[in-house]
Backbone as JSON, one array per atom type, in Angstrom:
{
  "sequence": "XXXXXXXXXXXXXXXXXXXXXXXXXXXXXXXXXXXXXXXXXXXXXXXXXXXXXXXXXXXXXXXXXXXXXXXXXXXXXXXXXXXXXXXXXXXXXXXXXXXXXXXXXXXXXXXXXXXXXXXXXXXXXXXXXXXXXXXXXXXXXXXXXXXXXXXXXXXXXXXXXXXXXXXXXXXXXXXXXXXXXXXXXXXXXXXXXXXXXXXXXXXXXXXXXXXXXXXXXXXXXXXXXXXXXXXXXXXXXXXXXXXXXXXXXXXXXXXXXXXXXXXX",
  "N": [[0.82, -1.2, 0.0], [1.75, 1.44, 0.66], [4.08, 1.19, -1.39], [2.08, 1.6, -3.43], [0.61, 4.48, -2.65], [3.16, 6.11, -2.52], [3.38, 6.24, -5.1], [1.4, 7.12, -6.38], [0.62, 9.04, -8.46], [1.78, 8.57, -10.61], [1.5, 5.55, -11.54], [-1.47, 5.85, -12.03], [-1.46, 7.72, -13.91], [0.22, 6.08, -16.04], [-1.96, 3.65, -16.19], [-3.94, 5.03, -17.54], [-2.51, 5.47, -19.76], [-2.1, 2.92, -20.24], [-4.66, 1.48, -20.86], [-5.87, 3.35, -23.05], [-3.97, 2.65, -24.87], [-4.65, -0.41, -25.67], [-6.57, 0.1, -27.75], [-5.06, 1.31, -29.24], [-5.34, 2.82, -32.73], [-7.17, 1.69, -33.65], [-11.22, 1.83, -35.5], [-13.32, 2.3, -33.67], [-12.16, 2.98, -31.09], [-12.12, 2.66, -27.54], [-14.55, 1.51, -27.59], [-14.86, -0.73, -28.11], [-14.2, -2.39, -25.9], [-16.22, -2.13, -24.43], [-18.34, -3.16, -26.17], [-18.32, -6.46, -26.39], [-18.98, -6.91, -24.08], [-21.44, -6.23, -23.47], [-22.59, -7.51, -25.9], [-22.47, -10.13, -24.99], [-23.8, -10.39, -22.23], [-26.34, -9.94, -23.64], [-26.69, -12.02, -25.25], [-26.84, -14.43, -23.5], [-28.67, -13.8, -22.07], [-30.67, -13.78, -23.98], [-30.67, -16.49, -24.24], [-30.97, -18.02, -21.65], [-33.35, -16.51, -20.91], [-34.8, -16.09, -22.09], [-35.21, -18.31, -24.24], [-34.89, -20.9, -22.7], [-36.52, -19.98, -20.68], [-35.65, -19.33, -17.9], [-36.75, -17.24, -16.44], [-37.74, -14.8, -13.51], [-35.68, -13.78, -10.83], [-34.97, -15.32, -7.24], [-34.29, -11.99, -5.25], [-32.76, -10.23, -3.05], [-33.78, -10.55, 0.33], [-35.47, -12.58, -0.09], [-37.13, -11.54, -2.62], [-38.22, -11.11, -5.99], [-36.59, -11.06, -8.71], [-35.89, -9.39, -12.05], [-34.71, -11.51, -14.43], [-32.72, -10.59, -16.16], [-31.95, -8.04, -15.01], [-30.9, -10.05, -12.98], [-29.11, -11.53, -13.89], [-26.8, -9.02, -15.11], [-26.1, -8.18, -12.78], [-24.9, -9.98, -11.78], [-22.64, -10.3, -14.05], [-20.96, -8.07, -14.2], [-19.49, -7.77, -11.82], [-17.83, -9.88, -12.63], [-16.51, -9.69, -14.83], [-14.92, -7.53, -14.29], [-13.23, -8.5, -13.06], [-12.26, -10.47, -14.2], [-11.09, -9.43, -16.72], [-9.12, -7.74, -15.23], [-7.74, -9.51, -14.11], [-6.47, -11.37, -16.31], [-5.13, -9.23, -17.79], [-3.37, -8.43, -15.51], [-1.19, -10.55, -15.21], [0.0, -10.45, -17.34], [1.52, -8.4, -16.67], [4.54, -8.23, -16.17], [5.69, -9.05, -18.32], [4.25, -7.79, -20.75], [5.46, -5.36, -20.37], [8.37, -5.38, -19.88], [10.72, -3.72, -20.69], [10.36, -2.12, -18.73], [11.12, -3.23, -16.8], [13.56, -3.88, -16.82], [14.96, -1.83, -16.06], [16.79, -0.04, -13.86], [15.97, 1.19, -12.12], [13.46, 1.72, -12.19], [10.4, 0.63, -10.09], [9.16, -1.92, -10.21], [6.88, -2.88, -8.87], [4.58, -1.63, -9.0], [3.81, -2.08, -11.01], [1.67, -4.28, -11.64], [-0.62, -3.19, -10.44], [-1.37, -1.22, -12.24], [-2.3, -2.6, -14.18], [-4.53, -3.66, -13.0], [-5.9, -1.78, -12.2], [-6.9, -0.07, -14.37], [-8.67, -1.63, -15.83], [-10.84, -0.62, -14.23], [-11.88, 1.47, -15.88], [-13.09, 0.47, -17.57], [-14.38, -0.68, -15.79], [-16.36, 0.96, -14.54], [-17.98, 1.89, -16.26], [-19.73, 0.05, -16.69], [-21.0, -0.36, -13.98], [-22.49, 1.9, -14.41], [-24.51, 1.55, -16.6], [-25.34, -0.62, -15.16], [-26.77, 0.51, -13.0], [-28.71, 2.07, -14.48], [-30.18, -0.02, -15.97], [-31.68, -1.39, -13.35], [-32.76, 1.1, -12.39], [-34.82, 1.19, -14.63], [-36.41, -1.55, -14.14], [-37.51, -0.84, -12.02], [-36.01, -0.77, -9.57], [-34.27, 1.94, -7.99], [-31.48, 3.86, -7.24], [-30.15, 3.42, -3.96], [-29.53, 3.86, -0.61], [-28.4, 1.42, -0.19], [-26.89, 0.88, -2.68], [-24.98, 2.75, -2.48], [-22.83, 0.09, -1.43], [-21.73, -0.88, -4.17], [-19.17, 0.35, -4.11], [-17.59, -0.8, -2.07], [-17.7, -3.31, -2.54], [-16.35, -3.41, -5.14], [-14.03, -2.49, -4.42], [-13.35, -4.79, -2.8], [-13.0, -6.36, -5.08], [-11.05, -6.13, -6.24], [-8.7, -5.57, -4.49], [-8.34, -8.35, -3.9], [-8.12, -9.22, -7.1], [-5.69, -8.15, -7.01], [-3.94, -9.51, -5.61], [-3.8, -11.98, -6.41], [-3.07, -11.33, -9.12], [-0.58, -10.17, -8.39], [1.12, -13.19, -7.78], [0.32, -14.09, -9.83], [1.37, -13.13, -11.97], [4.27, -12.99, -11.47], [4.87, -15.53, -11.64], [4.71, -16.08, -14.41], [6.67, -14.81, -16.06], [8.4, -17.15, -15.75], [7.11, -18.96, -16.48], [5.66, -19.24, -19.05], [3.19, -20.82, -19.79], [1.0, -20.22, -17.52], [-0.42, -18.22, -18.6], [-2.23, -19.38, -20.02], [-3.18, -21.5, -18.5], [-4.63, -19.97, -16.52], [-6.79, -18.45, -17.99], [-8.02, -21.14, -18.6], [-8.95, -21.42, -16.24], [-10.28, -19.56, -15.46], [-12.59, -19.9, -17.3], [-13.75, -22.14, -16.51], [-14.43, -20.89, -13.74], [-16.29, -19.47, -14.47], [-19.1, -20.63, -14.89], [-18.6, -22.3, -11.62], [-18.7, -19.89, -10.21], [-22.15, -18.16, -9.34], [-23.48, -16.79, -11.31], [-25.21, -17.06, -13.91], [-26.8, -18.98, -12.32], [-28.94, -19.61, -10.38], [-27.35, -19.4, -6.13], [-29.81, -19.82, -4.47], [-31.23, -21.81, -5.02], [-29.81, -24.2, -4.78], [-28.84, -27.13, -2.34], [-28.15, -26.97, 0.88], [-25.95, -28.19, 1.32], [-23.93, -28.11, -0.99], [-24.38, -25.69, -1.41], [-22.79, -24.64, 0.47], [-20.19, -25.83, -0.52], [-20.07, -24.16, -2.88], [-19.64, -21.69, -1.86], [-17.05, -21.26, -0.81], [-15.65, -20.38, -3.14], [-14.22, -17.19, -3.07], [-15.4, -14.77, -5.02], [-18.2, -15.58, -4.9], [-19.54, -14.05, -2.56], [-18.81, -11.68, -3.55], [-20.31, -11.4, -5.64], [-23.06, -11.81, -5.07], [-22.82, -10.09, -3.23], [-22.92, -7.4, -5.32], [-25.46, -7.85, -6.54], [-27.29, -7.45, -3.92], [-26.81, -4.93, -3.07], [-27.6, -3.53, -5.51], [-30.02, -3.96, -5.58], [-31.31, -3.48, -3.57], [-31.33, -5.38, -0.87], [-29.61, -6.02, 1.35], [-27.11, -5.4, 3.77], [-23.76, -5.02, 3.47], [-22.11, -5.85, 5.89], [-24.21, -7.36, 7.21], [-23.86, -10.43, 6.56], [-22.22, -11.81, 8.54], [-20.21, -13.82, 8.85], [-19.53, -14.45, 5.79], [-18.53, -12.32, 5.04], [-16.26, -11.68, 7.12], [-14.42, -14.53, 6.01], [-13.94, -13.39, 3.28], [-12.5, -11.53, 3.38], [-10.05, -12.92, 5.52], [-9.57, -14.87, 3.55], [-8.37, -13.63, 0.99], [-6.64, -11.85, 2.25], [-4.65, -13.65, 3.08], [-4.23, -14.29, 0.46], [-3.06, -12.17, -0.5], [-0.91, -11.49, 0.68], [0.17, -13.83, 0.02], [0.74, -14.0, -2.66], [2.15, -11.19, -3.16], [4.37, -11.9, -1.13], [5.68, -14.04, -2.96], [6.33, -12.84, -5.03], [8.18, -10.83, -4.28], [9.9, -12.15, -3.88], [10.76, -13.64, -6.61], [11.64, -11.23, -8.2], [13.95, -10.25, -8.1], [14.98, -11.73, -10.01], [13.54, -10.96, -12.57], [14.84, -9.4, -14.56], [16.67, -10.68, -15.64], [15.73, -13.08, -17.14], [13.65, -12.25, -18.19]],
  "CA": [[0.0, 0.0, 0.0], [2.6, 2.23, 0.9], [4.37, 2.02, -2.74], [1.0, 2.31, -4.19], [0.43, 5.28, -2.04], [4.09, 6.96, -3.04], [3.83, 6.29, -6.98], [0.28, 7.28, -7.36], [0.67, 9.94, -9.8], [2.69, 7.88, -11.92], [0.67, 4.85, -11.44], [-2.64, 6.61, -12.7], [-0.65, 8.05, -15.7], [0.6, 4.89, -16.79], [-2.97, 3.29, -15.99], [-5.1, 5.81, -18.58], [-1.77, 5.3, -21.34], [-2.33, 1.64, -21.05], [-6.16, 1.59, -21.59], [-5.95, 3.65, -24.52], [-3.04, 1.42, -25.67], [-5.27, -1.15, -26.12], [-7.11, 0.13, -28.58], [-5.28, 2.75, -30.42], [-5.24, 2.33, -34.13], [-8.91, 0.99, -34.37], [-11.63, 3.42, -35.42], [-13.71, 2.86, -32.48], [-11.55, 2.94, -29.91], [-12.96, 2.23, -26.53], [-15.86, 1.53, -27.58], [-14.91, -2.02, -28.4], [-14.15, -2.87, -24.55], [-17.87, -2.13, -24.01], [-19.21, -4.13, -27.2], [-18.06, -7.56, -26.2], [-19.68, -7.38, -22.58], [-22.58, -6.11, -23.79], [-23.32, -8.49, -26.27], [-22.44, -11.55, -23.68], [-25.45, -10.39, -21.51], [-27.32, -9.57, -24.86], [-26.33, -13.6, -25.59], [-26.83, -15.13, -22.26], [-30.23, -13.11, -21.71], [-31.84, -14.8, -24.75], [-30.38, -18.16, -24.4], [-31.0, -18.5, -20.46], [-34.25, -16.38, -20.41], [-36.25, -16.66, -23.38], [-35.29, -19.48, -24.93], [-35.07, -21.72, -22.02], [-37.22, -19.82, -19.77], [-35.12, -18.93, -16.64], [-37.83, -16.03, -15.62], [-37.71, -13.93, -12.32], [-34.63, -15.32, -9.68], [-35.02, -14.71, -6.07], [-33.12, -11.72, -4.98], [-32.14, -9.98, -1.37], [-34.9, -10.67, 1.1], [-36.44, -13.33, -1.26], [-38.08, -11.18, -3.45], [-38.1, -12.05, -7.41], [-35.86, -9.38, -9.53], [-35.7, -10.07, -13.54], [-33.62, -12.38, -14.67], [-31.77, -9.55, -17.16], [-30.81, -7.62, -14.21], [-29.71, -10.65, -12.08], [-28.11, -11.7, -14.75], [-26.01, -8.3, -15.33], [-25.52, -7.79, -11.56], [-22.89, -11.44, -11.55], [-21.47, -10.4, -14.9], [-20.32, -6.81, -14.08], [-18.52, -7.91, -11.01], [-16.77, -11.13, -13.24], [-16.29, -8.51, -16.4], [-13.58, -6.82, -14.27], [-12.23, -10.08, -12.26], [-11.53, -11.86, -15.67], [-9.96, -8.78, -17.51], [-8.04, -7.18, -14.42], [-6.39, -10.58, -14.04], [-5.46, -11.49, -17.67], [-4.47, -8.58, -18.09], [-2.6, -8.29, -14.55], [-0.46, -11.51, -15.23], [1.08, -10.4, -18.33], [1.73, -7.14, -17.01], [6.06, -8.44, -16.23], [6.09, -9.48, -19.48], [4.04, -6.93, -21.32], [6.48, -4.15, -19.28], [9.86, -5.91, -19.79], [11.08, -3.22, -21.01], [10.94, -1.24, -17.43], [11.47, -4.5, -15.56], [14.93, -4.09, -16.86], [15.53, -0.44, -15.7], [16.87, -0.89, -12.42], [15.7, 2.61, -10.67], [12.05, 1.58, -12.04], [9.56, 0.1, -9.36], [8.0, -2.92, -10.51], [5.8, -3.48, -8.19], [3.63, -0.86, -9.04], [2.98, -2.4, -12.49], [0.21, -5.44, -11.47], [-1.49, -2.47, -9.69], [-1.65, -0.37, -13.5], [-3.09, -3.74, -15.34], [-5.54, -3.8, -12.3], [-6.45, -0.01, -12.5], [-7.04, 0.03, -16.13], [-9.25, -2.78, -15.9], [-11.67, -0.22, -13.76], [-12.23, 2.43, -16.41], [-14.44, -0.25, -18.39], [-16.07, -1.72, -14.95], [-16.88, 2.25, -14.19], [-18.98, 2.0, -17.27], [-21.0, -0.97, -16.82], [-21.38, -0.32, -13.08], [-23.67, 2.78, -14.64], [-24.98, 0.61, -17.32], [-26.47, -1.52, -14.56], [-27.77, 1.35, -12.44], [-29.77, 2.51, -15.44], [-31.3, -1.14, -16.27], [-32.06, -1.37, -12.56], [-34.12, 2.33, -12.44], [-35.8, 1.08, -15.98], [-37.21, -2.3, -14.05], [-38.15, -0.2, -10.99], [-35.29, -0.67, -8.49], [-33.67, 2.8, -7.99], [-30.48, 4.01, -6.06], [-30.71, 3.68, -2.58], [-28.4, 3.57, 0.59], [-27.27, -0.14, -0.93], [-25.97, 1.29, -3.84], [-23.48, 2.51, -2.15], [-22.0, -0.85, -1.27], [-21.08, -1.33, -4.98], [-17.73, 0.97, -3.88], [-17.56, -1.49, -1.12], [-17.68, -4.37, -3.49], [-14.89, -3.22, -6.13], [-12.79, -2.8, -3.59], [-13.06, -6.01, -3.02], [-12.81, -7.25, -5.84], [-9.83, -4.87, -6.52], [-7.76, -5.76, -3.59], [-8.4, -9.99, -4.61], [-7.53, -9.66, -8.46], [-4.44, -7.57, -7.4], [-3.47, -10.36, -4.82], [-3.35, -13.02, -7.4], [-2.07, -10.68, -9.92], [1.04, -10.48, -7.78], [1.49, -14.48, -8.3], [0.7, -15.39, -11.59], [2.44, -11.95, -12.98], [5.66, -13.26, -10.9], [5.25, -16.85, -12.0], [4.84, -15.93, -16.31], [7.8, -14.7, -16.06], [9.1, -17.88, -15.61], [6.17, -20.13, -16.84], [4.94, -18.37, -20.08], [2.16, -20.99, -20.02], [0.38, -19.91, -16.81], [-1.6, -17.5, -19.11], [-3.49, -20.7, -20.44], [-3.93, -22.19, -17.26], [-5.84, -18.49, -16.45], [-8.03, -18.66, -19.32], [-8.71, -22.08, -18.62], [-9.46, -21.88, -15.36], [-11.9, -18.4, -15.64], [-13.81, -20.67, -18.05], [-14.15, -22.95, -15.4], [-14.93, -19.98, -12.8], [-17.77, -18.9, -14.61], [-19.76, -21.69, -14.02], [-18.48, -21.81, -10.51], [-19.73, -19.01, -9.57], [-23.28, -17.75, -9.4], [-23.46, -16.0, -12.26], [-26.15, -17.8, -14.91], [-27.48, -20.18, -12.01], [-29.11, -18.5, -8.68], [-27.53, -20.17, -5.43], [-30.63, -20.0, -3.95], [-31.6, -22.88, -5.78], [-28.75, -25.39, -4.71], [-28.89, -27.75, -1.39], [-27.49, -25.97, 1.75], [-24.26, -28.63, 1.54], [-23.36, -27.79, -2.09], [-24.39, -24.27, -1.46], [-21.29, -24.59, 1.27], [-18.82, -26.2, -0.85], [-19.88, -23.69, -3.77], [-19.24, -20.41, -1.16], [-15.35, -21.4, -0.8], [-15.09, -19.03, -3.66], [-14.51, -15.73, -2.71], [-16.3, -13.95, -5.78], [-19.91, -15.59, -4.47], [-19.34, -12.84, -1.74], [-18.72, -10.27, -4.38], [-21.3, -11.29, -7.18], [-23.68, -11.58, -4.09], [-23.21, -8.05, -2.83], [-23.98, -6.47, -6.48], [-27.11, -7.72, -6.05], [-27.57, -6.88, -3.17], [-26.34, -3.43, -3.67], [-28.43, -2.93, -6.76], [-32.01, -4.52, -5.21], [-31.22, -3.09, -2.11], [-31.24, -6.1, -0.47], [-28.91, -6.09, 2.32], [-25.8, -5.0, 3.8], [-22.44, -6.18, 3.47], [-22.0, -6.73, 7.55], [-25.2, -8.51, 7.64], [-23.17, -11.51, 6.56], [-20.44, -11.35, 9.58], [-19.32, -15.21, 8.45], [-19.21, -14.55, 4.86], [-17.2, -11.2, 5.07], [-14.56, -12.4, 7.7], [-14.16, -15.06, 5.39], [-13.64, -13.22, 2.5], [-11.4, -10.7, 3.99], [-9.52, -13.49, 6.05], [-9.02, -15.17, 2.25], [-7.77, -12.02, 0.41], [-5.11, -11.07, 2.69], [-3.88, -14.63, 2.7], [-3.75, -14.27, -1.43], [-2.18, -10.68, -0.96], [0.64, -11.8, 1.32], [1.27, -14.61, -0.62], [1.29, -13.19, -4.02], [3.19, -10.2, -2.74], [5.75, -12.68, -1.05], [6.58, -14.71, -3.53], [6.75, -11.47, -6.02], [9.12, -10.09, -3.97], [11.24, -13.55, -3.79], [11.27, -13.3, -7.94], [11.6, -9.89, -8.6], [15.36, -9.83, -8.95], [15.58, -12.5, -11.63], [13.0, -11.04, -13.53], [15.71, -8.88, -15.67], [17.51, -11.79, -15.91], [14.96, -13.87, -17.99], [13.11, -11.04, -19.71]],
  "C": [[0.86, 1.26, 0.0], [2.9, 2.81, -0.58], [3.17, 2.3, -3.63], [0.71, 4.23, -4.04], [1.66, 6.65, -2.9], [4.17, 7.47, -4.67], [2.71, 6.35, -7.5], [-0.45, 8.07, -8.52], [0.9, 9.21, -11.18], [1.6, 6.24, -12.29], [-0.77, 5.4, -12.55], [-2.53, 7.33, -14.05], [-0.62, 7.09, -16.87], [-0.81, 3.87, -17.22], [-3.85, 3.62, -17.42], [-3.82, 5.43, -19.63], [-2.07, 3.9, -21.51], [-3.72, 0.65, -21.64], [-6.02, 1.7, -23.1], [-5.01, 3.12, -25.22], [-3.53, 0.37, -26.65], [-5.57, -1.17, -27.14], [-7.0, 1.43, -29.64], [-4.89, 1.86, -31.57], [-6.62, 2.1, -34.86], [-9.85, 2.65, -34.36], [-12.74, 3.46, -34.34], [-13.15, 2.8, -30.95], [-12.03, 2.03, -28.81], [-13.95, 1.44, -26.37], [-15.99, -0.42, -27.37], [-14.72, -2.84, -27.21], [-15.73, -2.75, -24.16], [-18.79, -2.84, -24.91], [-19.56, -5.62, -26.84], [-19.19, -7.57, -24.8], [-21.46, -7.11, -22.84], [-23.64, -7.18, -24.53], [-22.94, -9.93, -25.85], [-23.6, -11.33, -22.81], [-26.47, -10.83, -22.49], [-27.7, -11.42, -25.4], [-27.38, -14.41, -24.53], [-28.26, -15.0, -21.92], [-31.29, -13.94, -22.75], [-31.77, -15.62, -24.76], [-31.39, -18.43, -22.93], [-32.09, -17.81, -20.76], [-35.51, -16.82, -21.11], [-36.31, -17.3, -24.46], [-35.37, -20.63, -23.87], [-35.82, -21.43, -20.66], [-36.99, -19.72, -18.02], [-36.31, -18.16, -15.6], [-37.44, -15.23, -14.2], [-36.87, -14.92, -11.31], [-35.22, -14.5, -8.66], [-34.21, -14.09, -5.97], [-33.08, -12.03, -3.36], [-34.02, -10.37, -0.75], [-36.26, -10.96, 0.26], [-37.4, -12.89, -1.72], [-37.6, -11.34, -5.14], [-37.77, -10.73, -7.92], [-36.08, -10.31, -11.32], [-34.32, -10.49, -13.75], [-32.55, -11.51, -15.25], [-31.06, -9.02, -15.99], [-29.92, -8.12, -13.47], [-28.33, -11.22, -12.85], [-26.79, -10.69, -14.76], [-25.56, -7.83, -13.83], [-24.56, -8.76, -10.96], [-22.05, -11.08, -13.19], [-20.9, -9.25, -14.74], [-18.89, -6.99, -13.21], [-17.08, -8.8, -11.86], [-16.51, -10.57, -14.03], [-14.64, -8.43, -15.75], [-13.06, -7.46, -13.51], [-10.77, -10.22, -13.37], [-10.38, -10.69, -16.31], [-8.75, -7.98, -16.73], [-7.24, -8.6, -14.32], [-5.86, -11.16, -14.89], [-4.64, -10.38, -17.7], [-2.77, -8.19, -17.18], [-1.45, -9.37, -14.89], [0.09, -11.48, -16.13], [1.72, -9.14, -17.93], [4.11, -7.28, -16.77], [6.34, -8.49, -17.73], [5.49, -8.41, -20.13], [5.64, -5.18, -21.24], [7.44, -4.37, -19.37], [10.77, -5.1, -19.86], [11.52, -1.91, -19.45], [11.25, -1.7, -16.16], [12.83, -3.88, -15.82], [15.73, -2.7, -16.34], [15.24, -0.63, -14.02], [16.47, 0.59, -11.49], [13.88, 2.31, -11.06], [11.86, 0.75, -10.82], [8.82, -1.0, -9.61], [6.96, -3.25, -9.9], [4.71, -2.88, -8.31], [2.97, -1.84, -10.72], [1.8, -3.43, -12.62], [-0.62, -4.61, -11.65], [-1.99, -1.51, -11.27], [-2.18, -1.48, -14.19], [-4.5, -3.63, -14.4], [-6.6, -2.1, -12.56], [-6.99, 0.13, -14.02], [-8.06, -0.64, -16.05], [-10.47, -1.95, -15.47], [-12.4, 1.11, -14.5], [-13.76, 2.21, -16.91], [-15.53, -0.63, -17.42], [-16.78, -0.28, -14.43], [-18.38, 2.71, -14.72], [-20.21, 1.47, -17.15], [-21.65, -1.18, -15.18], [-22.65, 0.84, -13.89], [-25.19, 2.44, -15.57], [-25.83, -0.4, -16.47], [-27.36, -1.06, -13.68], [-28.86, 1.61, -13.62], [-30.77, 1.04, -15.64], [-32.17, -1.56, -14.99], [-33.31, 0.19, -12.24], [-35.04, 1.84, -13.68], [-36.68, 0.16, -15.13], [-37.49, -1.85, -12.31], [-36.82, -0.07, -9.32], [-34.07, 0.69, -8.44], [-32.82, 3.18, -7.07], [-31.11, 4.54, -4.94], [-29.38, 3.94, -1.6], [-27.33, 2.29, 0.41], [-26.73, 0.14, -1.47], [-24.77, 1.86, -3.7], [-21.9, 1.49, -2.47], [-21.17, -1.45, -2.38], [-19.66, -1.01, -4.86], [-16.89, 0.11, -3.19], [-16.77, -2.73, -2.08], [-16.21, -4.71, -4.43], [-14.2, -2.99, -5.4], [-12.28, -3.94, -3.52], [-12.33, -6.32, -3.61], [-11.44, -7.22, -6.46], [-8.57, -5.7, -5.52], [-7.65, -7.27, -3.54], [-7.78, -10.35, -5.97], [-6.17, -9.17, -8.09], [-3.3, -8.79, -6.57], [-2.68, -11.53, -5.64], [-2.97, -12.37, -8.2], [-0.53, -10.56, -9.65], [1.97, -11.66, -8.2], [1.86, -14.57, -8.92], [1.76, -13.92, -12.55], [4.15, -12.47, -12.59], [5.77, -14.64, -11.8], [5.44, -17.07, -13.54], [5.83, -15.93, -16.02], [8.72, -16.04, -16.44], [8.7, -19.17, -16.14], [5.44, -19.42, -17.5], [3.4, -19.31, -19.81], [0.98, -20.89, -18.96], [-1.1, -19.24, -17.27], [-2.73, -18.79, -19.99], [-3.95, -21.31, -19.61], [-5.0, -20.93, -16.66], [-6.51, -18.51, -16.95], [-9.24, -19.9, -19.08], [-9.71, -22.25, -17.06], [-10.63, -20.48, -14.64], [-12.75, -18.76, -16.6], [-14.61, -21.25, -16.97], [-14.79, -22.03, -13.95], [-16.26, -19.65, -12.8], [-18.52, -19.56, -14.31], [-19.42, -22.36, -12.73], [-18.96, -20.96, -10.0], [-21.01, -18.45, -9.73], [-24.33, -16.88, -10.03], [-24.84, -16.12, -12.6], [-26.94, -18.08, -13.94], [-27.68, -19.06, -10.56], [-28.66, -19.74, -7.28], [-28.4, -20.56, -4.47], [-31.6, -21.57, -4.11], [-31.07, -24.62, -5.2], [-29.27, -25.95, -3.44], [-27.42, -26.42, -0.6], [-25.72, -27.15, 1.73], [-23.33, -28.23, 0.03], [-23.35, -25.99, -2.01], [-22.78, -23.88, -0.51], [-20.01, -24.46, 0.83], [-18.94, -24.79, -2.24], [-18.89, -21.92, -2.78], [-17.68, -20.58, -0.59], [-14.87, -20.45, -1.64], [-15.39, -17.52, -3.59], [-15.2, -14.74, -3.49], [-17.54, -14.54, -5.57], [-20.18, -14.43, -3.49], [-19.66, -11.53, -2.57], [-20.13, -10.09, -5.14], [-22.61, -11.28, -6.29], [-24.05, -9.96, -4.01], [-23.38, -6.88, -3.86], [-24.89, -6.99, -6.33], [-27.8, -7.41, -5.4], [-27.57, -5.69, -2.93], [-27.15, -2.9, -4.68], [-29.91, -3.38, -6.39], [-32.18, -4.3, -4.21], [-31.62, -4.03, -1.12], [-30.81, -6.3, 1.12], [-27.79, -5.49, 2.51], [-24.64, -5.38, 4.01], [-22.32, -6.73, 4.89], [-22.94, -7.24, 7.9], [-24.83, -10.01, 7.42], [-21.56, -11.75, 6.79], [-19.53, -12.73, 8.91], [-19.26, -15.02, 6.84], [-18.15, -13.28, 4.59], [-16.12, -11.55, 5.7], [-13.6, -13.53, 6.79], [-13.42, -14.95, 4.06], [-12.38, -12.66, 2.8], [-9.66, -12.02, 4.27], [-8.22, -14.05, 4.02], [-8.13, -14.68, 1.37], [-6.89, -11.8, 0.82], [-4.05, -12.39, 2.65], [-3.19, -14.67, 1.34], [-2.63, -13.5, -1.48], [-1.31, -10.96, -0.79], [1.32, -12.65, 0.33], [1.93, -14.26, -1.78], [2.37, -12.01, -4.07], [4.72, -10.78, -2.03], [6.59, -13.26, -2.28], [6.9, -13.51, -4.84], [8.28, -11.14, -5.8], [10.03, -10.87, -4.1], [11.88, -13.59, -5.62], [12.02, -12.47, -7.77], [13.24, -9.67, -8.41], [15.98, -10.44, -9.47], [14.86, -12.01, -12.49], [13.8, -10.27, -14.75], [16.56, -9.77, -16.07], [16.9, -12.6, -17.06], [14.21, -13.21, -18.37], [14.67, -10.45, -20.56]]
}
């Protein structure tokens, strides 16, 4: 936190140049980070609702929300999971070039793949307020908690970003085991399928992952549902989880981090 804290000018600089990185050259720029997510709901919404008839899930204080919004209130949160941590785990290798400059900071650079990542979820956080006022649920005191939330989710992708950005380095094919295993996430977590649904022992083994917490509390947050400390055993939990990730990812970072000029 600290070097975040010291290099956050520079950080936030580097952050907005590597956004628009992305997508300079093309003629809609930006726009194309917001196309894809869009039409994945736009997908998902006609397959799961009105072709196979999903209809109204239970939300917060089992009342029945539309499927569209529950739908877009687990993919917003997983939008900026999936692309803050691809993106986070190449960021040694993308960067090689200031790995090797020995008065740069590396450690700040996970934290600029992670940051970047929040321009686009800025978007579709507003994008889901608006579909939420259209089907009657309008900002409240919950809505807040979405700030709450991305934190979260923020201070979890950057944890494991630490890791797997340390471990490319050294194991180019990590970034396929990532891919493969946020395929596998999605259906893991509670996205498509409501866990309201499940048996209370599978519902157990499914809440091991820390984004049911997250993809949870947008809903809750957007249907005004509840509040994050109303679930003292699922927050300690998460928390408890998270800092375990951080440390570790941040340990073993630090244990690399002076071969990585060596093998870039």
């Amino acid at each position: 936190m600290k070097d975040i804290w010291l290099n956050r000018n520079l950080i936030w600089s580097l952050a907005k140049n590597d956004f628009k990185k992305r997508y300079a050259g093309s003629y809609l720029g930006a726009v194309w980070a917001m196309i894809q997510p869009v039409i994945t709901i736009a997908m998902y919404y006609v397959v799961f609702d009105i072709i196979m008839g999903a209809g109204a899930q239970s939300g917060p204080r089992a009342t029945s929300i539309p499927y569209v919004l529950f739908l877009t209130a687990g993919l917003v949160p997983w939008f900026f999971f999936s692309e803050a941590l691809t993106h986070g785990t190449s960021a040694m290798v993308e960067y090689n070039y200031l790995v090797k400059k020995v008065v740069f900071n590396v450690t700040i650079l996970p934290v600029i793949k992670v940051l970047a990542a929040i321009f686009i979820h800025a978007f579709f956080i507003c994008v889901m307020i608006v579909m939420a006022c259209i089907y009657g649920y309008y900002p409240s005191l919950y809505t807040i908690q979405i700030i709450y939330y991305s934190f979260c989710t923020f201070v979890l992708v950057l944890g494991i970003s630490y890791l797997t950005s340390a471990v490319m380095v050294f194991f180019r094919d990590i970034a396929q085991i990532i891919g493969i295993c946020l395929q596998l996430g999605m259906w893991a977590t509670p996205i498509l399928w409501n866990i309201a649904q499940i048996g209370p022992t599978a519902r157990a083994i499914v809440s091991i992952n820390p984004l049911v917490y997250v993809v949870t509390g947008y809903r809750n947050s957007v249907c005004g549902g509840a509040w994050f400390f109303e679930d003292v055993w699922g927050t300690v939990y998460f928390w408890v989880f998270t800092l375990i990730v951080f440390l570790l990812g941040r340990r073993v970072f630090e244990k690399l981090k002076p071969h990585f000029a060596d093998v870039l």
